[in-house]
N, C-alpha and C positions, 0 to 999 in steps of 0.2 A: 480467672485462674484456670478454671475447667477447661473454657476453650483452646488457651494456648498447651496444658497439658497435654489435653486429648491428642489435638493436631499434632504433636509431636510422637506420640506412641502411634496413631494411624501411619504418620509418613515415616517414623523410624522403627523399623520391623527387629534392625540391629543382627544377631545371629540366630536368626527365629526361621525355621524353614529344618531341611532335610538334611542340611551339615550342621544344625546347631539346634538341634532341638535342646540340649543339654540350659539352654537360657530360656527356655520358657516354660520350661516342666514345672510345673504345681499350679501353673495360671486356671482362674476363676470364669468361664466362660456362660454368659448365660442368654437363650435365644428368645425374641418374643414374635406369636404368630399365631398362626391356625391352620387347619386345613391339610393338606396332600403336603404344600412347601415344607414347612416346618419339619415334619415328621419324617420326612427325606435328608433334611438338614443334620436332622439329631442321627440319624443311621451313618452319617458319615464322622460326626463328630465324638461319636461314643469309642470308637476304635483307638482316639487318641488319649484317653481318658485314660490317667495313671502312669502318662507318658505326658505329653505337652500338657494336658489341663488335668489339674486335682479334682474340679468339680465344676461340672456341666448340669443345665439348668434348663425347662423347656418352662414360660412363661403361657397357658393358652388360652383363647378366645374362648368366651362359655354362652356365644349368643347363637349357636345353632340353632334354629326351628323345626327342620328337615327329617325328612327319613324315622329313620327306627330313634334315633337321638331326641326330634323332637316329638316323637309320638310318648315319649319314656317321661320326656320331661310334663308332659300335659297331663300321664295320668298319674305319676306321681307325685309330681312339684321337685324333681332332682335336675342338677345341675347338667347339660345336656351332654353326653358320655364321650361322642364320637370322636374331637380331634383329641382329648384323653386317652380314650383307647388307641387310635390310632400313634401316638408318639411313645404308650407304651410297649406297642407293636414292635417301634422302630429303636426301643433302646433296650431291648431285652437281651439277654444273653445270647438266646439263640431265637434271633430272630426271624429266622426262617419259618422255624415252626409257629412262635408265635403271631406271626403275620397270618399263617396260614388260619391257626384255629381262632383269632382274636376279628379276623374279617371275616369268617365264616357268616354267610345268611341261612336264614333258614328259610327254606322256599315254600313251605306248606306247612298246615297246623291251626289251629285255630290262637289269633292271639299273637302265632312266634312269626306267623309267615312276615319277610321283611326285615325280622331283628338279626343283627349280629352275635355271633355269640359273647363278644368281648364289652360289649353292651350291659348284655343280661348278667354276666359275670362281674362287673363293677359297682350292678343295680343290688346283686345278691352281696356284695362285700359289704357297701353302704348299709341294707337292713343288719346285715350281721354286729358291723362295729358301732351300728345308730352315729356313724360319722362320715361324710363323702371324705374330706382331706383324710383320714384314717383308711376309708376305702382304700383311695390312691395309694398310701403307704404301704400296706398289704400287701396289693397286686405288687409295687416294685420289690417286696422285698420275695414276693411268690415267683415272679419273673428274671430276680438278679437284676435287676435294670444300672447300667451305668451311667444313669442321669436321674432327677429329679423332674417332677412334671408338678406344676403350680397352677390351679386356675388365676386366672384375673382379677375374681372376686367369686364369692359365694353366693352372693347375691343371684337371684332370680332376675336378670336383663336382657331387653331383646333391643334390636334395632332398630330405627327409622331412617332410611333413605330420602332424598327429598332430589326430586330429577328436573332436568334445565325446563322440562314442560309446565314445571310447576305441579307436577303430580307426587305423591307422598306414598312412600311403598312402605311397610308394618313388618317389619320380620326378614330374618337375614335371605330367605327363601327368594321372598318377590324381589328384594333387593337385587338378589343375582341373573332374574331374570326381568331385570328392568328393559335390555332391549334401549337405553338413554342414555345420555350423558349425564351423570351425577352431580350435583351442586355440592352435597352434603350428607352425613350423616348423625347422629345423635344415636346417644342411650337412652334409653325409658325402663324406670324410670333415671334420670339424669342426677340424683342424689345418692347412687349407691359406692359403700365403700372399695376401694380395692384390696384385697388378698394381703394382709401382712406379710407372711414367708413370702411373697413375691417383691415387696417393695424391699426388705431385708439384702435379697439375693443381685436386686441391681446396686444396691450399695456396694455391696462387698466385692464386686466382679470386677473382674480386670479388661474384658472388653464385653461389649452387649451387643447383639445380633439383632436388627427388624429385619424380621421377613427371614426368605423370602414368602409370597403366598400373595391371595386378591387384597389388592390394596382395601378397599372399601370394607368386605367382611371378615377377613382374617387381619389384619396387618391392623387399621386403625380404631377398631373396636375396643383394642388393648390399650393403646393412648389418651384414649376418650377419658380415662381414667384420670383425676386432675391431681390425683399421687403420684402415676404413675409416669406421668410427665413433667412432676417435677423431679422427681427421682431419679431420667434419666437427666433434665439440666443438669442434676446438681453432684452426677456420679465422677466422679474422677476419670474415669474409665471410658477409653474411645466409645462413640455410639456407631455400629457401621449396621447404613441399607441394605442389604442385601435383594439387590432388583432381579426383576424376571426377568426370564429370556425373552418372554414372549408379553402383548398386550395380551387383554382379556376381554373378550366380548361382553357389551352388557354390564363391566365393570370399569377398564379403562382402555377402550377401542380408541385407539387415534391419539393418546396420552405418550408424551416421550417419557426419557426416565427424570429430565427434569421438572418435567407436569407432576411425577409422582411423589417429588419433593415438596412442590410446591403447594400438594396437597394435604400433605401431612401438617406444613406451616399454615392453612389457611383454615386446618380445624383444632390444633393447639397450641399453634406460634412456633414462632425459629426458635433454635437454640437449642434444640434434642441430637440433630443430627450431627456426623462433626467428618463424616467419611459416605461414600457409593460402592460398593462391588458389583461388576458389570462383567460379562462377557467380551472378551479381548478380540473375539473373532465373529465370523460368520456363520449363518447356518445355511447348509446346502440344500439350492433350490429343491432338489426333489422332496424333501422332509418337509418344505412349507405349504406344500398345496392344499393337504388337508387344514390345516389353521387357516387360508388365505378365504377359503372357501365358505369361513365361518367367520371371518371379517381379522381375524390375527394379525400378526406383523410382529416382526421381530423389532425389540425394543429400542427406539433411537437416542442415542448420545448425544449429546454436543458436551465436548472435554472444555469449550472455553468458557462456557454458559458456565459449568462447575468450577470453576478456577475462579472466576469472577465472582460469584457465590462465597467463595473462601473452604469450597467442601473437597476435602480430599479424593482424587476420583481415583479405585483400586482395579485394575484389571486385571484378569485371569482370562485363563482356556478353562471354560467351567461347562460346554455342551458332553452328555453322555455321546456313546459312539456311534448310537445308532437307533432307529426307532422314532418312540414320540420324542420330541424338543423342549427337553426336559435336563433339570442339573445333573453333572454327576455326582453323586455324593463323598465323592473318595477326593474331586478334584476341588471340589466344594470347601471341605474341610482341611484339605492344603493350604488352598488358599488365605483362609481363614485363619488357620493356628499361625500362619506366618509375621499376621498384626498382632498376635497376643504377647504382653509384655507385661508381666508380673509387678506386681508391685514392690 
């Protein structure tokens, strides 16, 4: 029953777009991810917020290692802060500023050199309310946010990669700098629960967003979850991929956007996704040289491959206008609120 539901709100949008927003106002939208994608994702999707969707949802990966994030998490066993901060970054009121002061580094000091301020800020919330989920709620209601930010689990998890060499990378870090092609990954330890208010928030959503972001550290870290991908089998609620523009060296160099499917099903079976959102057009050679340079490629399609599949393929004009090769987030979340379809 899910599948044929879904399929049908993915391929019938109905009067949903920019003469008919009037049909999809109070929808339930919620996104799962990590990293730079996500948090570009929710900047565009917060603007619609109280107009097309009632309530917007960021789901995030909590296996950072890295930087000020996992230096924070090492010395004091907290959950690691970074794409947190970052998506409250991106859904704040005024995010300008808070972008600005929430990615502030500090470049010198003994201790701070390295850390962001919106790091240490979330580090000090948590001592204050002796709760990280309370943290979070704090900072949004300190920042106005028009969305909600969920970890994945509470839980203390990191990653293991495991590459075509037969070599075994520890930590979401090496992982991205594996330089191979990836067979797989796992959590460690692999018995931890997922986040309630997150499994909650896919039930009750009217469509569910993966991605975009690195397939292997951001994107499937969240799946690995064996709630959280029953949760989305079993949500009523379209599931749409939201794919890159671009492959990702080190992560999925040479992967089409059907590979990225294929990965998702080869580490917690079919049945999760039910839609693709892709890039309707091209990117202009001059913008690709620096990505080509570091092994990049703009992500390939094949629309029959997805049909045969039975996966609804969604296309848009989603490149920004200029610069790095990157979404836009305005064209992003057009696109997006256009499948949303209330319950």
């Amino acid at each position: 029953m899910k599948r044929a539901a879904a399929a049908r709100k993915v391929a019938e949008p109905g009067a949903a777009g920019r003469g008919g927003a009037m049909a999809v106002r109070g929808g339930r939208v919620v996104a799962i991810g990590g990293g730079t994608g996500l948090a570009a994702l929710m900047s565009g999707l917060k603007g619609r917020v109280g107009a097309e969707i009632a309530d917007l949802a960021a789901i995030v990966a909590v296996t950072d290692d890295g930087g000020s994030s996992g230096r924070l998490r090492r010395d004091f066993g907290v959950l690691p802060p970074g794409d947190i901060r970052n998506n409250l970054a991106a859904l704040a009121d005024d995010s300008a500023l808070a972008t600005r002061l929430f990615q502030y580094r500090f470049e010198g000091g003994e201790g701070l050199s390295g850390h962001s301020f919106g790091n240490l800020f979330l580090m000090a919330l948590a001592d204050l309310t002796g709760d990280f989920p309370q943290a979070i709620l704090t900072a949004e209601r300190i920042l106005r946010t028009r969305g909600r930010i969920l970890p994945a689990t509470l839980a203390s998890v990191h990653l293991r990669g495991h590459g075509a060499s037969g070599r075994v990378y520890e930590g979401e870090t090496l992982i991205g700098r594996s330089g191979e092609p990836l067979v797989g990954i796992e959590l460690v330890p692999g018995s931890c629960p997922a986040y309630g208010p997150a499994l909650e928030a896919i039930g009750a959503a009217d469509l569910v967003l993966v991605g975009p972001g690195s397939l292997y550290t951001s994107i499937l870290p969240n799946l690995l979850f064996p709630e959280i991908a029953r949760a989305l089998r079993e949500t009523p609620a379209p599931v749409l991929l939201v794919l890159n523009l671009m492959t990702q060296p080190g992560e999925t160099q040479g992967l089409s956007a059907l590979d990225h499917l294929a990965a998702i099903e080869d580490h917690v079976g079919p049945g999760l996704i039910d839609g693709a959102l892709v890039h309707s057009g091209t990117v202009p050679e001059p913008r690709l040289g620096p990505y080509r340079a570091e092994g990049a490629e703009p992500l390939q399609v094949d629309r029959a491959a997805f049909a045969a599949r039975g996966i609804e393929l969604v296309e848009a004009d989603l490149l920004a206008g200029e610069g790095l090769v990157r979404h836009d987030p305005e064209k992003l979340a057009a696109a997006l609120v256009a499948r949303l379809s209330p319950r």
